[in-house]
N, C-alpha and C positions, 0 to 999 in steps of 0.2 A: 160610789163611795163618797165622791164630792157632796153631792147631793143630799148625802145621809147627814153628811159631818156640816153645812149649812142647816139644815133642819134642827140639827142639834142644836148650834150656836144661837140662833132664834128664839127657840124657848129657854134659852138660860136667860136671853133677854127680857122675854116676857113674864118669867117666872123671880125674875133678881135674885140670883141664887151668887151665892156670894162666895161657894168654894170655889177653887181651879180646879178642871179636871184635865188633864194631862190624857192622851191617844197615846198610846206607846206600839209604836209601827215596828215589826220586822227589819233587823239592819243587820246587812252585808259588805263586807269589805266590795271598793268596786271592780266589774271585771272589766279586762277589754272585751271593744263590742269591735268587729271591724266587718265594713260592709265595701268587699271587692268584687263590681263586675267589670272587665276587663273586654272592650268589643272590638272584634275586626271586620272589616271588610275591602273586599280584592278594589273595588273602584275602578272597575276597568281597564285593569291594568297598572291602576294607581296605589298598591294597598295602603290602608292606612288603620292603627289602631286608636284607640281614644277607650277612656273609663276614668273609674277613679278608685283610691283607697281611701278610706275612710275612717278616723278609726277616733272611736269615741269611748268613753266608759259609762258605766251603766249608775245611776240616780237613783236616790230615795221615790217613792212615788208622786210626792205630792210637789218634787221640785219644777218648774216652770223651762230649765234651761237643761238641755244634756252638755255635758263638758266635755270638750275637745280632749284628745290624748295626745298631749305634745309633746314634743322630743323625744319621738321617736324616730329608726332609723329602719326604711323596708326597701327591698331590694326585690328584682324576680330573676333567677337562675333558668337559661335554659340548659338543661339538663345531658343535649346533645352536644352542645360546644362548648358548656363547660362554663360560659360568657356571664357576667355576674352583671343585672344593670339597676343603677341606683336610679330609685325612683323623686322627684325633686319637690317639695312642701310646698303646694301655692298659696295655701291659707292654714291655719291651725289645724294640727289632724288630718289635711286633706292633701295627698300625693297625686298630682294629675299628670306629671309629665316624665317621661323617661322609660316609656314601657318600649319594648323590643318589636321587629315585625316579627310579628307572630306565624308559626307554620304550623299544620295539620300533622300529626304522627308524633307530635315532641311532648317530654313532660316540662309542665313552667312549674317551679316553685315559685312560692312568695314566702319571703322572711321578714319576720317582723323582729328588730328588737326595742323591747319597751321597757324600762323602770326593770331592768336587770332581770330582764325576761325572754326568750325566743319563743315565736310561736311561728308554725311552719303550715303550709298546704300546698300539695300537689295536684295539680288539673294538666288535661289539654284539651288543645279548641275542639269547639265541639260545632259541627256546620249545621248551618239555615239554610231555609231556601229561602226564593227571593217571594214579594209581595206582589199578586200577579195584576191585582186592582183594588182599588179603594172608590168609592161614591158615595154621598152622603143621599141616605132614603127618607120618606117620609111616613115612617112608623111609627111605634111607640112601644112601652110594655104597659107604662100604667096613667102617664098625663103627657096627653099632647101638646100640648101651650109649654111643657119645662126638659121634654125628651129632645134631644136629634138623634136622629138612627144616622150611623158612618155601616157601609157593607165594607167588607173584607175578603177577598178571593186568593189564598195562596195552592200552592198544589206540594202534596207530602212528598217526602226525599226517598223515592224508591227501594225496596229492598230490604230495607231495616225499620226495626220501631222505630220510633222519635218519642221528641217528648218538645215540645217550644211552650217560650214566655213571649209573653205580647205585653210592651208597655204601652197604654194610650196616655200618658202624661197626666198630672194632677196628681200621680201616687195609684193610678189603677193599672191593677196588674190583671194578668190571666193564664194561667197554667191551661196546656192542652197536650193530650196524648194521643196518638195519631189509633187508637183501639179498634175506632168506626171509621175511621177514612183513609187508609191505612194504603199509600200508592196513589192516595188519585186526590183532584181536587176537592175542597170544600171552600165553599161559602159559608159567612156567618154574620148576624149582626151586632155591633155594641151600641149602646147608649149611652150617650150623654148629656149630663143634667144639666141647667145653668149655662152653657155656652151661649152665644151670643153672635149674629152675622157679622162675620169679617175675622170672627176670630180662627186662629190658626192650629189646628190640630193634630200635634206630632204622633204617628202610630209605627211601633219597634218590635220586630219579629226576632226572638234570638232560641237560636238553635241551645239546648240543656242539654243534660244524661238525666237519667232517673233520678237518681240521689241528689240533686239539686231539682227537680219536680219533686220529688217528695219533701224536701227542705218547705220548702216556696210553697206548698198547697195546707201545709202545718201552720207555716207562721200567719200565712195571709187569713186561713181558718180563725185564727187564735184574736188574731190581730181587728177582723172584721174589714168589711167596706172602708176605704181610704187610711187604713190602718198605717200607713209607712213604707207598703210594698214588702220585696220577699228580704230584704235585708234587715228589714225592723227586728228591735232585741222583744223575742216573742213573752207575754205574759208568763210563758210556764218556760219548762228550761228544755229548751229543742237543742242540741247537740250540731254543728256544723261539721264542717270538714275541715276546721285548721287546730291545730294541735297546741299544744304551751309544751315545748319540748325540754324544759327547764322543772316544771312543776305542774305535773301530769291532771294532780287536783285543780289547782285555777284554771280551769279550761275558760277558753273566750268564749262568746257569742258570734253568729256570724258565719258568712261563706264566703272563698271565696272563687269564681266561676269564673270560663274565659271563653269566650261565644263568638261564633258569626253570627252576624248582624244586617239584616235589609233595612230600611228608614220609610216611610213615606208620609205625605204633609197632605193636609185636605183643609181649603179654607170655608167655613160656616156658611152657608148662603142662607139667601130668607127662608 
């Protein structure tokens, strides 16, 4: 569309056309957009949680910046003790500190209240396995000189389906469903474009449920290659899992998820 509307601009130049013509875009009141993943892991005995909440509202198309939603006030309830914990604003919109140690069996709410609004969702953690190896190979899919191949080895969580998201940083995600490997190990490879030796390569295995794999394999769809990840406010209107319990119509954008988490780093070599 950018493209269209420079093309346009061009030939009114070239043509000296001397009326104004005005684009009259689609306008909606804006909504909240809130992007919450929420990650644990045991640490060896150390648990520790970390994430963040997010919470932005959604822009005309052709605006340059998304605006922060500030002065809001979000909290997560664990559900079993009752325990209410305020989560603390590090920068505009963005709540990163005060989340709870998180336990397996419990439900967390997250409350948001915004501009004389509650909006609510319910999750609980949902486990990873851990990352069994990482190695960087020397494949390709389509140009050798601008690919690095990183291998991936974890092994599925017995018993049950799954469903994990893998971040390998930069905004690439990857939805996977345990359909074909379902109990046992797999290997697999990603690539990466542009990287460079010595550079550092974060890769993040986090355990889902379905309905946040079906979230995340929509938006990312919608959204294409380095789209924003599965928290991006999707082109068309994908439906999350937090509610506006005040005004059932303004629904927000957004999920919000709370995962185990394995981490592993692999530095670039030649």
């Amino acid at each position: 569309m950018r493209k269209v509307s420079l093309f346009i601009a061009t030939a009114l130049l070239f043509f000296s056309c001397e009326d104004v013509i005005d684009v009259e875009l689609p306008t909606s009141e804006p909504r909240l957009v809130v992007d919450a993943l929420i990650g644990f892991n045991a640490s060896n005995g150390d648990p520790i949680t970390v994430g963040e909440v997010r919470l932005t509202l959604t822009a005309p198309f052709f605006d340059d910046e998304v605006p922060p939603a500030e002065n809001a006030s979000v909290t997560i309830t664990d559900e079993q003790t009752g325990e209410v914990f305020p989560l603390t604003e590090s920068e505009p919109g963005v709540f990163s500190t005060g989340f709870p140690t998180l336990q397996f069996d419990r439900d967390y709410t997250l409350t948001i209240l915004y501009d004389g609004e509650t909006y609510s969702a319910v999750e609980r953690l949902n486990s990873s396995p851990t990352i069994d190896n990482v190695v960087q190979g020397d494949g390709f899919l389509f140009d050798e000189e601008e690919e690095t191949e990183v291998i991936i080895t974890f092994t599925d969580i017995s018993g049950e389906r799954n469903n994990y998201l893998f971040s390998f940083g930069f905004d690439n995600f990857l939805v996977i469903e345990d359909e074909f490997f379902q109990d046992s190990e797999i290997t697999f490879s990603y690539f990466y474009e542009d990287v460079e030796p010595g550079d550092l390569l974060p890769i993040t295995l986090f355990g889902i449920d379905k309905e946040f794999a079906t979230y995340a394999e929509l938006v990312l769809t919608q959204s294409g290659e380095n789209g924003g990840g599965p928290f991006a406010t999707p082109p068309a209107t994908i439906k999350g899992n937090i509610v506006n319990t005040t005004n059932s119509d303004r629904f927000p954008f957004g999920y919000f998820a709370i995962s185990e988490f394995d981490a592993r780093f692999i530095t670039v070599t030649e």
